[in-house]
VMD Tcl script that draws the C-alpha trace (Angstrom):
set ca {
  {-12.79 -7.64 -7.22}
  {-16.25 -9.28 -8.01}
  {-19.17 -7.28 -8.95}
  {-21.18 -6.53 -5.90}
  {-23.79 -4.53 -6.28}
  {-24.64 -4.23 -2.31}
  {-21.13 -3.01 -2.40}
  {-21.65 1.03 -0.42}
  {-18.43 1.57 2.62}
  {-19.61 5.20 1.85}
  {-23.47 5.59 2.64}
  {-22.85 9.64 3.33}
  {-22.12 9.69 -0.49}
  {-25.42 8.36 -1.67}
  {-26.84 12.08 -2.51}
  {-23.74 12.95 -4.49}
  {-23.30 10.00 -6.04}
  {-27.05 10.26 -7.43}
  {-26.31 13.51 -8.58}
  {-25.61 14.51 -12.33}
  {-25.17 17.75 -13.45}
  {-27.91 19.44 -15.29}
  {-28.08 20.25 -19.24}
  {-27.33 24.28 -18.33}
  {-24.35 23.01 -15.81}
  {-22.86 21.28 -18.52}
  {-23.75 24.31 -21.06}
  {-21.66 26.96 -19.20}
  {-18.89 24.13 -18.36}
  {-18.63 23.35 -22.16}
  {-18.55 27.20 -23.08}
  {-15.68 28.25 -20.64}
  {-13.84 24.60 -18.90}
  {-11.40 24.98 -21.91}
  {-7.57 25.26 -20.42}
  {-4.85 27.40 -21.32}
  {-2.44 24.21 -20.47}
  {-4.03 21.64 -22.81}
  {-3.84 21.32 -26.73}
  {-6.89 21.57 -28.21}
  {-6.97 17.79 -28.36}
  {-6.79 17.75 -24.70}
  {-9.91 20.79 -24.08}
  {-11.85 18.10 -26.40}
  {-11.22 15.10 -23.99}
  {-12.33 17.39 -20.44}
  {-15.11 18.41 -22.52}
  {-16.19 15.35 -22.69}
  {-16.77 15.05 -18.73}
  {-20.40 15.52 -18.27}
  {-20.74 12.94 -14.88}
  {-23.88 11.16 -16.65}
  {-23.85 8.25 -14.23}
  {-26.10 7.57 -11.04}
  {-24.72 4.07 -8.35}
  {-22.60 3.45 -5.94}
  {-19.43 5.44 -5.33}
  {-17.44 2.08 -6.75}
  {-20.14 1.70 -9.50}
  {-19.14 5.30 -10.34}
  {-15.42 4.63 -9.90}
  {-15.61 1.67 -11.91}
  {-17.63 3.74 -14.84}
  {-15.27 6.53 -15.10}
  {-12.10 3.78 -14.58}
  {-13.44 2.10 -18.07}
  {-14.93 5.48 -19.90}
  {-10.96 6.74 -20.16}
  {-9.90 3.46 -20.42}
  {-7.75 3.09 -16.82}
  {-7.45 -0.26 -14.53}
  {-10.48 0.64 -11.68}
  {-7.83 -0.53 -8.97}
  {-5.28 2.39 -9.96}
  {-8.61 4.65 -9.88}
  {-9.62 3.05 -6.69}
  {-6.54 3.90 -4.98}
  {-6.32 7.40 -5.99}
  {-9.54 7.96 -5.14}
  {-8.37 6.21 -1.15}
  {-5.06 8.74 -1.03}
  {-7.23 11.56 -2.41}
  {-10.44 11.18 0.10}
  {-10.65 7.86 1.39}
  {-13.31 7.73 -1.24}
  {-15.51 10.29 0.36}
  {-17.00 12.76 -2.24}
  {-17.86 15.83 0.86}
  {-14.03 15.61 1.32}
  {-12.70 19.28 1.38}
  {-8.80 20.31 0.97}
  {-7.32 23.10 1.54}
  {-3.90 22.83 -0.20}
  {-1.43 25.80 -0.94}
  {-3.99 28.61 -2.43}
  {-6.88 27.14 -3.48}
  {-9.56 24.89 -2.34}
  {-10.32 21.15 -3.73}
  {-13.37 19.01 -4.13}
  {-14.61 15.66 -4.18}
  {-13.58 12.20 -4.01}
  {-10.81 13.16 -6.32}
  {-9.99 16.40 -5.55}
  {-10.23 19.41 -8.07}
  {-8.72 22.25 -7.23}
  {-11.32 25.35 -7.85}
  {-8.78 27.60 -8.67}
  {-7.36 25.55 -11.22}
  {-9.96 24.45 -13.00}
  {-12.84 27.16 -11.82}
  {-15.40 25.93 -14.21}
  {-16.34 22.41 -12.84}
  {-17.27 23.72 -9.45}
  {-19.69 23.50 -8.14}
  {-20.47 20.28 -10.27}
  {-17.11 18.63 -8.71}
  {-18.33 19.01 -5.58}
  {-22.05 18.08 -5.41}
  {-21.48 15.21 -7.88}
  {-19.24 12.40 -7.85}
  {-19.66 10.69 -11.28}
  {-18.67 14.78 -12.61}
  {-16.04 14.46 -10.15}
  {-14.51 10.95 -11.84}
  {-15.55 11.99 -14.91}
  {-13.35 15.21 -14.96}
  {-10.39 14.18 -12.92}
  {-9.80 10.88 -15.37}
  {-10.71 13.37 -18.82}
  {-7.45 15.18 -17.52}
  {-5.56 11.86 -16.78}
  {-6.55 10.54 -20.11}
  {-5.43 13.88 -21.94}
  {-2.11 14.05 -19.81}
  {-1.46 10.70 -20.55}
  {-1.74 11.12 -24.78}
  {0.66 14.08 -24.18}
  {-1.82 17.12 -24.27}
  {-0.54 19.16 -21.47}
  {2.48 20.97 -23.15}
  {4.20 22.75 -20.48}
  {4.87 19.11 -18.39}
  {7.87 18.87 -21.30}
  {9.36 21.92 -20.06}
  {10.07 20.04 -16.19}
  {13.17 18.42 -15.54}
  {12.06 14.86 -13.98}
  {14.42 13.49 -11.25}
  {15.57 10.15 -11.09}
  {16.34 9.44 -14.22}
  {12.80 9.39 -15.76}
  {11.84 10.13 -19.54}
  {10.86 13.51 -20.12}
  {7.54 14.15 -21.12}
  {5.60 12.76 -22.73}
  {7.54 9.59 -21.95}
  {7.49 6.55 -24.84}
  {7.34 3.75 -21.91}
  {3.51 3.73 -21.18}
  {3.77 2.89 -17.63}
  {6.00 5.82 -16.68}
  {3.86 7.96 -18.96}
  {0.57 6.57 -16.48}
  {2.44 7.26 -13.12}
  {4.08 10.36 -14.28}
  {0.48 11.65 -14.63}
  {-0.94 10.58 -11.48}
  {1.99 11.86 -9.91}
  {1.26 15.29 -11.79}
  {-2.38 15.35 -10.72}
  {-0.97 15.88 -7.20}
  {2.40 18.23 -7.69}
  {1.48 19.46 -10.85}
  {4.98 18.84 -12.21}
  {6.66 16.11 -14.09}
  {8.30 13.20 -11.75}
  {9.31 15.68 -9.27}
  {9.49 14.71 -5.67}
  {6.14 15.76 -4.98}
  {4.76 13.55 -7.28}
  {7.05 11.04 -6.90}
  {6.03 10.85 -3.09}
  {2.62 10.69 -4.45}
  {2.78 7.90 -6.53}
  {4.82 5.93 -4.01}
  {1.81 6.20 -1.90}
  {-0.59 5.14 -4.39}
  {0.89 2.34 -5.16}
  {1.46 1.20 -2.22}
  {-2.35 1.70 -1.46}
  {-2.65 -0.28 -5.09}
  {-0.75 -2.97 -3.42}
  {-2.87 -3.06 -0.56}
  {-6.06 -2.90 -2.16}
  {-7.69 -2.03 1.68}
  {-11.28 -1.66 -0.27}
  {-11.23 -5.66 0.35}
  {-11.04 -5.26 3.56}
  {-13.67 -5.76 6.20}
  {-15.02 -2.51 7.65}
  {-12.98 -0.20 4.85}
}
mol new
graphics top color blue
foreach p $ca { graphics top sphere $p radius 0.5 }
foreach p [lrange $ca 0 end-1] q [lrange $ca 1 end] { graphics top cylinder $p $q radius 0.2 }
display resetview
């Protein structure tokens, strides 16, 4: 996709996505965002996600896509199955409420709300911090889930399976079980489709 900077399908974003969250935010996020369910590696990488960034809501997509080092379009496409790229999006999913153009769940992970919803570079930043630190293996418990299928267990030595099985988890929350295996199935099919090139998306 070629740099456009005109490039806005979501105008109703624009005070979110010119939102960053303040030094006192990011102060009580960095003194209790630290999870039970990560390594300590892993706390280091969300604690990282600060949501510095101010542009468009692909600008922002793009930033956090290369700040955890992930291809935009896989980014881009969660970001369609999650919200259709719109950062007021609201869930309401099993027991707990979730935010953003990505959507974090409050209840799971209490201490970037409100900064997941009223800013969208927090909410990219955050939601690819946890990719990243599922992805080098830093949520233990995923090793203890039986994957279907015939997938690797986790953390899984072929790096694409180790990728998917983590978008898949963002969703179920489990390790290549049919949840997130319907979940990935319909990212990438939106990855395949790439509908942000299309005319009115």
């Amino acid at each position: 996709m070629q740099y456009n900077p005109n490039f806005e399908p979501r105008p109703a974003n624009a005070e979110a996505n010119n939102t960053m969250p303040t030094s006192s935010e990011l102060a009580d996020y960095q003194s209790s965002g630290a999870l039970d369910s990560l390594t300590a590696a892993g706390n280091a990488l969300i604690l990282q996600a600060d949501g510095q960034f101010t542009g468009t809501t692909d600008e922002i997509l793009q930033w956090g896509a290369y700040k955890w080092g992930f291809d935009p379009n896989v980014v881009r496409a969660i970001a369609v199955n999650e919200s259709d790229w719109e950062q007021g999006a609201e869930g309401d999913i099993g027991n707990g409420t979730s935010w953003g153009i990505l959507q974090i769940k409050q209840s799971d992970f209490p201490a970037t709300y409100p900064m997941s919803s009223e800013s969208t570079a927090f909410n990219v930043d955050f939601k690819l911090a946890y990719q990243r630190a599922c992805v080098q293996g830093d949520i233990p418990y995923l090793s203890e889930r039986v994957p279907l299928d015939g997938h690797n267990a986790y953390p899984s030595a072929d790096a694409s399976e180790q990728l998917w099985g983590c978008v898949g988890s963002w969703y179920s929350g489990g390790w290549y079980d049919q949840d997130a295996i319907d979940y990935i199935g319909q990212v990438q099919a939106i990855l395949a489709q790439q509908p942000w090139l299309a005319p009115g998306f």
